[in-house]
MARLO-725895 format. One record per residue: residue number from 1; residue in three letters; x, y, z of N, C-alpha, C in turn. Coordinates in steps of 0.02 Angstrom, whole numbers, m for minus. Layout:
BEGIN
- nr,rest,nc1,nc2,nc3,cac1,cac2,cac3,cc1,cc2,cc3
- NUM,ala,X,Y,Z,X,Y,Z,X,Y,Z
...
% end
This chain:
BEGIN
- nr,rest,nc1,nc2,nc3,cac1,cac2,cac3,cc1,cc2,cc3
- 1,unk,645,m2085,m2419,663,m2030,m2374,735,m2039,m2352
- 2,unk,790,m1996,m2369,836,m1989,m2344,844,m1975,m2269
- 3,unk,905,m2033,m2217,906,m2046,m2176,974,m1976,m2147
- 4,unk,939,m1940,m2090,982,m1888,m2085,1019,m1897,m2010
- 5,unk,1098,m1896,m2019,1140,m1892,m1971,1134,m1859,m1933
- 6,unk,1152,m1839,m1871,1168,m1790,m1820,1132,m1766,m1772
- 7,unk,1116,m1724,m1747,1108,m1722,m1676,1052,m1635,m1663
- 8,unk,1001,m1666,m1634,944,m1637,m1640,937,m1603,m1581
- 9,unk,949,m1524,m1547,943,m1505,m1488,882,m1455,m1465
- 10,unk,841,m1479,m1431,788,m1428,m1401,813,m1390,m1357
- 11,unk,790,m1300,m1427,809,m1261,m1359,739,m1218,m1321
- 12,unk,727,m1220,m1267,685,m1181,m1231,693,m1112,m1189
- 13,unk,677,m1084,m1222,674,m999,m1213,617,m995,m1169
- 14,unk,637,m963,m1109,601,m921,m1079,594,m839,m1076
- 15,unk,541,m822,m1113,545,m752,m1130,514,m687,m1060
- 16,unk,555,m660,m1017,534,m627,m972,544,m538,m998
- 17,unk,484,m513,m947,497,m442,m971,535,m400,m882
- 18,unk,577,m390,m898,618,m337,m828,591,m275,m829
- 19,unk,578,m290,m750,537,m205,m719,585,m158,m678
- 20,unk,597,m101,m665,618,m62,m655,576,8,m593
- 21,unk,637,15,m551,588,88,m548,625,123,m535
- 22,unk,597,180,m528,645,269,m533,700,272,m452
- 23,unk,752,295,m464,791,304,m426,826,350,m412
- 24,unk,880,370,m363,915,448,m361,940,466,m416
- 25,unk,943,512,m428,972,539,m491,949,536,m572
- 26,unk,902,511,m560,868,490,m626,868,413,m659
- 27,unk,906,389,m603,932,297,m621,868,264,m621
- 28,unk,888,226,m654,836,161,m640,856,89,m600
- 29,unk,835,56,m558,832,21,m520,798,m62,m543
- 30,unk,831,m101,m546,793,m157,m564,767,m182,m508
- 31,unk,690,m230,m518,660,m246,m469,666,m315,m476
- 32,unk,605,m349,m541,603,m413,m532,606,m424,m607
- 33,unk,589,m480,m639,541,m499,m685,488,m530,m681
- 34,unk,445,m526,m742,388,m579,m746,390,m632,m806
- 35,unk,387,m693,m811,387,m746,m867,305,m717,m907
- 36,unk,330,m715,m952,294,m701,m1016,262,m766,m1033
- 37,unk,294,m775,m1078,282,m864,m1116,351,m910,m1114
- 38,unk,344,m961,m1128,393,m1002,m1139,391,m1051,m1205
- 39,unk,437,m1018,m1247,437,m1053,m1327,484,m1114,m1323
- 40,unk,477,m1167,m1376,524,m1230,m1407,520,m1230,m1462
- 41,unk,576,m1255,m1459,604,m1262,m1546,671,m1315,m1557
- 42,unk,667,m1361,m1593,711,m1406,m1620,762,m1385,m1657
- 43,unk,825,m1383,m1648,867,m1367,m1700,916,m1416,m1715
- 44,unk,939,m1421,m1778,995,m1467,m1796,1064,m1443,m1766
- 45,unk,1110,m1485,m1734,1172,m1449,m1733,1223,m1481,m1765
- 46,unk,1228,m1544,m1808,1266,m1576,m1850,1250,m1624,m1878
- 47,unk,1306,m1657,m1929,1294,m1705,m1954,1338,m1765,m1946
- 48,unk,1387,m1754,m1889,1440,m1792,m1889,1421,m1833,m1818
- 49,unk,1365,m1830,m1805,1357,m1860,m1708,1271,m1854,m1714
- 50,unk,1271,m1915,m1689,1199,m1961,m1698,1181,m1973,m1618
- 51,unk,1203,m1935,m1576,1200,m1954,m1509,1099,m1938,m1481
- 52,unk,1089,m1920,m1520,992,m1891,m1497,1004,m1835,m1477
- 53,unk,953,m1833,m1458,935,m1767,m1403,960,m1738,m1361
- 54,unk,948,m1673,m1369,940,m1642,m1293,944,m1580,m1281
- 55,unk,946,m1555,m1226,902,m1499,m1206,950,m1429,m1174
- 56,unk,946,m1382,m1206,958,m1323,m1193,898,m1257,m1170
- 57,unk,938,m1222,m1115,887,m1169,m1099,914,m1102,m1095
- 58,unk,860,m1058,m1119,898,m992,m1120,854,m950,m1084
- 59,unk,864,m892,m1046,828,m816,m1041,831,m786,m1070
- 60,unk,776,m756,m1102,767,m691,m1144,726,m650,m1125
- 61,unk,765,m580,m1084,750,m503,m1059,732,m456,m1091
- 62,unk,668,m435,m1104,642,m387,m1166,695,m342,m1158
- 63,unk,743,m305,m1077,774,m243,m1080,827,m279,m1061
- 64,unk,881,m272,m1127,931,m282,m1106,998,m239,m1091
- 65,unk,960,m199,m1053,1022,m148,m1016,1017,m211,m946
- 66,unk,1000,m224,m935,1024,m279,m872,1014,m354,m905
- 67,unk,1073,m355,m911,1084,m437,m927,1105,m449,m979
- 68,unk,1061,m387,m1028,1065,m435,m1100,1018,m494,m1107
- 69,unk,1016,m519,m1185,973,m558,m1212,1008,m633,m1204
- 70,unk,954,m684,m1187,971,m733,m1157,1018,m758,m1098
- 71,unk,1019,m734,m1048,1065,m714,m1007,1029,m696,m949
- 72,unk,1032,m759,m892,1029,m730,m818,1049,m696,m796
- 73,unk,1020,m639,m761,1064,m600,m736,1079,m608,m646
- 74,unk,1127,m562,m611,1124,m575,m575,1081,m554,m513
- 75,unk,1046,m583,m459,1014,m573,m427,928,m558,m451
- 76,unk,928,m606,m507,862,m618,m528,809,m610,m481
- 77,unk,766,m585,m479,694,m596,m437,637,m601,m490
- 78,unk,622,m677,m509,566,m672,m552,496,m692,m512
- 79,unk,447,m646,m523,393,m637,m489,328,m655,m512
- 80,unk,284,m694,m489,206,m705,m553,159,m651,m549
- 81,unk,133,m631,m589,66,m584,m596,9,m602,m526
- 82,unk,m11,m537,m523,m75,m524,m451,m48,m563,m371
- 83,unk,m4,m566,m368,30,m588,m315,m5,m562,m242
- 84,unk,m5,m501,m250,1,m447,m197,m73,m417,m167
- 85,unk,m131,m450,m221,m188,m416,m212,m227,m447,m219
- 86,unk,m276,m473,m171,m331,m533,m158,m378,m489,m140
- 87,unk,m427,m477,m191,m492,m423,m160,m545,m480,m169
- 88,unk,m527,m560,m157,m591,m589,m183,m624,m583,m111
- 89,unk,m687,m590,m110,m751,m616,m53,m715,m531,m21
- 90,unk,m711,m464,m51,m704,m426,5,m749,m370,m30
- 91,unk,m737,m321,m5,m772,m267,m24,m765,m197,9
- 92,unk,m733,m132,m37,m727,m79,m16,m786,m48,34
- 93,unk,m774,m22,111,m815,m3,159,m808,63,165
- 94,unk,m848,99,203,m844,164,213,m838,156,294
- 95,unk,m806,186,318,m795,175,385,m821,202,454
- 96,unk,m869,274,409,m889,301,445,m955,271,456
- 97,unk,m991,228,403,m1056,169,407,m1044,124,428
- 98,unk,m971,104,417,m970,36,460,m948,33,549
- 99,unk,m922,88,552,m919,94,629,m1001,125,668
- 100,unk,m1039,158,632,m1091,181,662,m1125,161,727
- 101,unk,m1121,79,724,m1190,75,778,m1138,45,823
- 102,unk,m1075,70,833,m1043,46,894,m1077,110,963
- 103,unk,m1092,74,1004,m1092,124,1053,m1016,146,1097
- 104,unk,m992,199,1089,m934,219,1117,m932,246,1189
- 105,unk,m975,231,1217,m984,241,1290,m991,187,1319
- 106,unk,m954,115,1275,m958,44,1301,m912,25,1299
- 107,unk,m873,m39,1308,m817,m78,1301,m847,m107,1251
- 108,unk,m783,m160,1212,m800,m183,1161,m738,m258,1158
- 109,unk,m748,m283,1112,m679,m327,1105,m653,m328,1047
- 110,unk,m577,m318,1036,m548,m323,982,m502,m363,973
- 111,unk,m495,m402,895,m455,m449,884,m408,m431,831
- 112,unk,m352,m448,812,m314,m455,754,m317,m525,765
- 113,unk,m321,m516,671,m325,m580,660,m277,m598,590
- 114,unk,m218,m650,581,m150,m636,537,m174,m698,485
- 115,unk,m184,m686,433,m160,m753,398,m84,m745,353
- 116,unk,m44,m794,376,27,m801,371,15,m827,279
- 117,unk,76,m807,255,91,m834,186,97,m914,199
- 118,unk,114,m959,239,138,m1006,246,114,m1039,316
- 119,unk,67,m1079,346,37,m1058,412,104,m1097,450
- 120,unk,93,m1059,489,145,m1072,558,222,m1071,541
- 121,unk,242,m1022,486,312,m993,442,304,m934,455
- 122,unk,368,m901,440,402,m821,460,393,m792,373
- 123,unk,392,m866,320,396,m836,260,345,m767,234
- 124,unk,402,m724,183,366,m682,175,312,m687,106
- 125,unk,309,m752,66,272,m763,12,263,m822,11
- 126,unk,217,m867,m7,200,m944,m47,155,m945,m71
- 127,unk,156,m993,m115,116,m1000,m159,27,m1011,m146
- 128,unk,40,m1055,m65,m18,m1052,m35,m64,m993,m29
- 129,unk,m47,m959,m7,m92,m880,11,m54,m834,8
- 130,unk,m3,m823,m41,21,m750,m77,59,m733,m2
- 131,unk,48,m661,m16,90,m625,63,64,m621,119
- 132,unk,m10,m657,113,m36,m667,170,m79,m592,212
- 133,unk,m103,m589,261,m153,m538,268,m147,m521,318
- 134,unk,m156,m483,361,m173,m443,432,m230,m398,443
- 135,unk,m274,m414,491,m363,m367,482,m366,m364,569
- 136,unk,m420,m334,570,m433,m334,624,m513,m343,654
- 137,unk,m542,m348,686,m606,m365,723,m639,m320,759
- 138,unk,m676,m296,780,m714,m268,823,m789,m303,852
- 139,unk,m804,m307,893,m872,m342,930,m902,m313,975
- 140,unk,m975,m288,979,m994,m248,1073,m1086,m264,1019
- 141,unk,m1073,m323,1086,m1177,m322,1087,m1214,m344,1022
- 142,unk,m1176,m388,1002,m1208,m429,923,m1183,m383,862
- 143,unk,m1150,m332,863,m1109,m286,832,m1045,m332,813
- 144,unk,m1044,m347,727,m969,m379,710,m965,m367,645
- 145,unk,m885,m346,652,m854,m293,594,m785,m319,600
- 146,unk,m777,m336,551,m693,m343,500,m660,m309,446
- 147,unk,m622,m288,461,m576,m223,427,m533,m226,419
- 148,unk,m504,m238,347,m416,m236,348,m404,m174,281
- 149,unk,m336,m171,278,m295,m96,251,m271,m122,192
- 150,unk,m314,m97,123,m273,m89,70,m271,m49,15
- 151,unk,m219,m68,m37,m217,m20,m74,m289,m16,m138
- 152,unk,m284,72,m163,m348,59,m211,m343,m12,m231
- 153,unk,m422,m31,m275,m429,m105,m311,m378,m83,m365
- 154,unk,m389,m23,m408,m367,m24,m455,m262,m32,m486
- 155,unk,m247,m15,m395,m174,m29,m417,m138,m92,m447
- 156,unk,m106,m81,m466,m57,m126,m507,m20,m157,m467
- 157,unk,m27,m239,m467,m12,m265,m419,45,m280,m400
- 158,unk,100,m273,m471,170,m280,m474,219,m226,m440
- 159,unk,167,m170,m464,214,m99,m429,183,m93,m365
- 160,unk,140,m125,m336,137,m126,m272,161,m160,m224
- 161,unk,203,m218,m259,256,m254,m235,312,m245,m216
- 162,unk,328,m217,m274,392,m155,m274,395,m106,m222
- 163,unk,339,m62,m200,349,m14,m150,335,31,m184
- 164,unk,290,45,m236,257,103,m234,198,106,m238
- 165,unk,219,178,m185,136,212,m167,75,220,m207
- 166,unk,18,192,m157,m43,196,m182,m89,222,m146
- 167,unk,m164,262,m155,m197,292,m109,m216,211,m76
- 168,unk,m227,230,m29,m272,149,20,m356,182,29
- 169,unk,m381,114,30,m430,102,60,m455,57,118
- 170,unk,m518,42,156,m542,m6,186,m599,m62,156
- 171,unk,m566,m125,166,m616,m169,168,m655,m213,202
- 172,unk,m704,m242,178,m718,m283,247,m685,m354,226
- 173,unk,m670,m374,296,m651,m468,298,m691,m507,331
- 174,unk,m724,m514,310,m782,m565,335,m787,m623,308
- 175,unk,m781,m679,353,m784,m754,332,m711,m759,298
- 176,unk,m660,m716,322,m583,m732,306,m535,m772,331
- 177,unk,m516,m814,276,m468,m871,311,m416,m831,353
- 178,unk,m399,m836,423,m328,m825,468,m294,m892,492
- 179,unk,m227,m886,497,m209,m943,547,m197,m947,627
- 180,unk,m194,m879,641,m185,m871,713,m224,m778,734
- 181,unk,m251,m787,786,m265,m710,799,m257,m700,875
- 182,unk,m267,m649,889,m289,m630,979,m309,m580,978
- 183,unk,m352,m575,1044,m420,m557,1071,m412,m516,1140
- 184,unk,m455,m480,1144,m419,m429,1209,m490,m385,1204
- 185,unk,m523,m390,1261,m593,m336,1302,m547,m266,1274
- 186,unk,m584,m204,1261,m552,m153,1254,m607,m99,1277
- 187,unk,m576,m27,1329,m622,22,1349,m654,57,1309
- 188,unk,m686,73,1338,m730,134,1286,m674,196,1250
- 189,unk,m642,202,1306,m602,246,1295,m536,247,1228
- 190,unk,m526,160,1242,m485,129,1181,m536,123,1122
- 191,unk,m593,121,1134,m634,101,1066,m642,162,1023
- 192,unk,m658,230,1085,m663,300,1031,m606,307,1000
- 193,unk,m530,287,1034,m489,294,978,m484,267,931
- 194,unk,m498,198,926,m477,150,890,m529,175,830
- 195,unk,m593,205,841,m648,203,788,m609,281,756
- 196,unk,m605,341,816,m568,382,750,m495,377,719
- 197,unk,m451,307,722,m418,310,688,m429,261,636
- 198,unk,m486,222,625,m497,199,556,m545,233,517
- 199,unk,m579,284,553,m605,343,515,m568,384,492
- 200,unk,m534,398,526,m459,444,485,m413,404,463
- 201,unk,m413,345,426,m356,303,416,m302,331,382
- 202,unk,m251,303,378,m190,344,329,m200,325,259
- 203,unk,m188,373,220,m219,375,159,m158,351,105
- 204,unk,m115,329,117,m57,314,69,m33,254,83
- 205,unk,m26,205,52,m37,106,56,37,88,7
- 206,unk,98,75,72,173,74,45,187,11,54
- 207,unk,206,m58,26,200,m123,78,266,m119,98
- 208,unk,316,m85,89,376,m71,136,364,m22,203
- 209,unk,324,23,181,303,81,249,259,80,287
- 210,unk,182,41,262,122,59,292,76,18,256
- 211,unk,70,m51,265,35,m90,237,m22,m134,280
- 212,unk,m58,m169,284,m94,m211,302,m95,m232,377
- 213,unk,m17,m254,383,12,m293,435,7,m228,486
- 214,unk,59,m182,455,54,m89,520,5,m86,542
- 215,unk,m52,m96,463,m133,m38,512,m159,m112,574
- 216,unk,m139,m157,549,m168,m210,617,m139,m216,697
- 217,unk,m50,m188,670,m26,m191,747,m32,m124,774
- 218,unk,m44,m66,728,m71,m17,755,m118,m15,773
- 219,unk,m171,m32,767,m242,m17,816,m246,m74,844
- 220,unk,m216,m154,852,m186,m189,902,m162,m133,982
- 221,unk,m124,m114,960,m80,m81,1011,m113,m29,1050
- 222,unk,m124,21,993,m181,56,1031,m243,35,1100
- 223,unk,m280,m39,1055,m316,m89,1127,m249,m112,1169
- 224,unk,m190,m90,1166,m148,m128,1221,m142,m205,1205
- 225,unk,m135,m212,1172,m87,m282,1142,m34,m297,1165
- 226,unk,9,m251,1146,88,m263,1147,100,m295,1093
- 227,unk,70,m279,1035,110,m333,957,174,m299,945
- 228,unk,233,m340,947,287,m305,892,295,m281,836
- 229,unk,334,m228,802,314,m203,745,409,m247,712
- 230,unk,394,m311,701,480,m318,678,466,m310,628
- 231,unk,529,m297,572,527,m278,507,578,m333,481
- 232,unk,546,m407,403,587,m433,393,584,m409,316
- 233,unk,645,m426,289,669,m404,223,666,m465,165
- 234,unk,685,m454,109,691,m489,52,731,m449,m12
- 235,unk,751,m498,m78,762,m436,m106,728,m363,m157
- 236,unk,655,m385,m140,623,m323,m154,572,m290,m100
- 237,unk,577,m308,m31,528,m307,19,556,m288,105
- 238,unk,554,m241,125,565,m223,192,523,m195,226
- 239,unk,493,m250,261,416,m201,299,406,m257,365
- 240,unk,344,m263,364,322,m279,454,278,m355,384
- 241,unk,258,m393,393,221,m439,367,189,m494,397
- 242,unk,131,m533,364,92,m571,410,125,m629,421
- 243,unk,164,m665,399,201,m705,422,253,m701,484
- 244,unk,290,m670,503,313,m625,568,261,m617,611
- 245,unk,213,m588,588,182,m554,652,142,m619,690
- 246,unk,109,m647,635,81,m715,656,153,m754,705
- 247,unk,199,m755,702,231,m805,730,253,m773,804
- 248,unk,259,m721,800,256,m686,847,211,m689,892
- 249,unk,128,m681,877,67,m689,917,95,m776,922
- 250,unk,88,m813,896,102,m894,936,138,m884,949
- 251,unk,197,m856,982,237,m862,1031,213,m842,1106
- 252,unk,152,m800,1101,107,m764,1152,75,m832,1181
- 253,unk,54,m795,1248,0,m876,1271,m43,m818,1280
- 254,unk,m120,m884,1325,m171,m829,1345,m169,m826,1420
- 255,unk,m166,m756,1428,m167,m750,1505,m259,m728,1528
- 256,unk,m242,m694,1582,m319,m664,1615,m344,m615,1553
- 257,unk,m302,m575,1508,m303,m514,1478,m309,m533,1388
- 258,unk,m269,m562,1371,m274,m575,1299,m294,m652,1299
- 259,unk,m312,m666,1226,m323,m728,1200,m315,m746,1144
- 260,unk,m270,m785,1128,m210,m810,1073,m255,m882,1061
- 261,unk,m259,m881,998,m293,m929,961,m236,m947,886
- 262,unk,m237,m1018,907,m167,m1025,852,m200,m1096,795
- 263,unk,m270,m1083,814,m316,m1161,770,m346,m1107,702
- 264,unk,m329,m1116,647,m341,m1079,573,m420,m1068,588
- 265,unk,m460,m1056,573,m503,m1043,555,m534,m983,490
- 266,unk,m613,m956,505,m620,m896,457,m649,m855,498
- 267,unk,m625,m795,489,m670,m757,530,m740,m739,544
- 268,unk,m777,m693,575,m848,m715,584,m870,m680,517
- 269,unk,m928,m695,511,m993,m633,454,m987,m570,493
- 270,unk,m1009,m534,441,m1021,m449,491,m1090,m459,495
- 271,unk,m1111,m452,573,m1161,m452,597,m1200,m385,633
- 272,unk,m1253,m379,649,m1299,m311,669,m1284,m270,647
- 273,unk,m1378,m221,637,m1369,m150,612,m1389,m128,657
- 274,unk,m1404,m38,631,m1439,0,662,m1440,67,631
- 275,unk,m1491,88,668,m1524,162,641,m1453,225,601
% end
């Protein structure tokens, strides 16, 4: 076997596909990418240098109107698949069955309850629990119901990342990991609202406009909370999110009126029926 000179370099290609979405004028807008696969391959690069190995890396952009082929571009946002949409242990509710056996001529107690992307972080993503969640609670007389705001199952989880619209639905959260929530007695009077505005919920699920985190500090507020609605950004993301809002409620204490719970837990089972 002939003994061969020179110098042997692995190159590793990462093959991503760039997403896009519609913009003024007919433009297109880059959002993120997603990693596809990642290929290797050995190549010779001479015969005059015996030095070994070594290692080269490239990007490769199925669309190369941004970037071009092999070629970072700038302000990359590469993103992983199902990020955005955790329907495990939940289940689409109807709201008008699941509010039923509240009596609305009672007080009741309501909680938001946040699980942060990152517990006890402002971050708006990790790897730990994605973007994290915002739901809310209701309780009166062995009566317990958990409800949070999302988009159909069937949307696409990437373009719902992005910021586009999807019809929403309700689910239940029961036995859901949170890291921090609070708690607040609410009137009858706050409860008939609170029940016809998740009977009439808003029907369009934007995670820049009207996502998860909104429908929680909205009917928060409604029981008189006082949650802030701050809005933090990223570079594909400007909305209200559970990481914020959670850090926000631990900044709260408990007085005579609310009750701020900052120990993780899961939320309760949905408990009692009726006729």
């Amino acid at each position: 076997m002939d003994r061969i000179l020179g110098k042997l370099t692995l190159v590793t290609i990462e093959h991503y596909t760039d997403w896009f979405k519609s913009g003024p004028g007919g433009s297109w807008i880059y959002t993120h990418s997603t990693l596809n696969y990642v290929s290797h391959e050995y190549v010779y690069v001479g015969e005059e240098n015996n030095s070994g190995l070594q290692e080269t890396y490239f990007h490769d952009h199925i669309s190369p109107s941004h970037g071009g082929s092999y070629n970072n571009h700038e302000n990359e946002v590469v993103l992983e698949e199902n990020i955005y949409l955790d329907l495990s242990n939940t289940s689409k509710i109807n709201p008008t069955e699941e509010l039923k056996c509240f009596d609305l001529t009672k007080n009741a107690k309501l909680t938001v309850y946040v699980q942060q992307p990152k517990e006890n972080t402002s971050e708006i993503y990790s790897s730990q629990n994605g973007p994290g969640h915002a739901f809310i609670g209701l309780e009166q007389n062995g009566i317990v119901r958990q409800i949070g705001f999302y988009p159909i199952s069937s949307a696409n989880e990437i373009f719902v990342g992005v910021g586009i619209d999807y019809n929403s639905e309700l689910r239940d959260n029961n036995n859901y990991l949170y890291h921090v929530s609070i708690s607040k007695d609410i009137t009858s009077s706050q409860l008939t609202s609170i029940s016809n505005y998740i009977k009439n919920f808003p029907k369009t699920y934007n995670v820049n406009n009207f996502a998860c985190t909104d429908f929680a500090i909205k009917i928060g507020n409604m029981g008189g909370m006082g949650l802030p609605s701050t809005s933090v950004s990223s570079l594909t993301f400007k909305g209200r999110s559970p990481g914020q809002l959670g850090q926000e409620i631990r900044a709260m204490n408990s007085d005579g009126i609310k009750t701020i719970n900052k120990i993780k837990n899961n939320s309760p089972n949905k408990e009692g029926t009726c006729n």
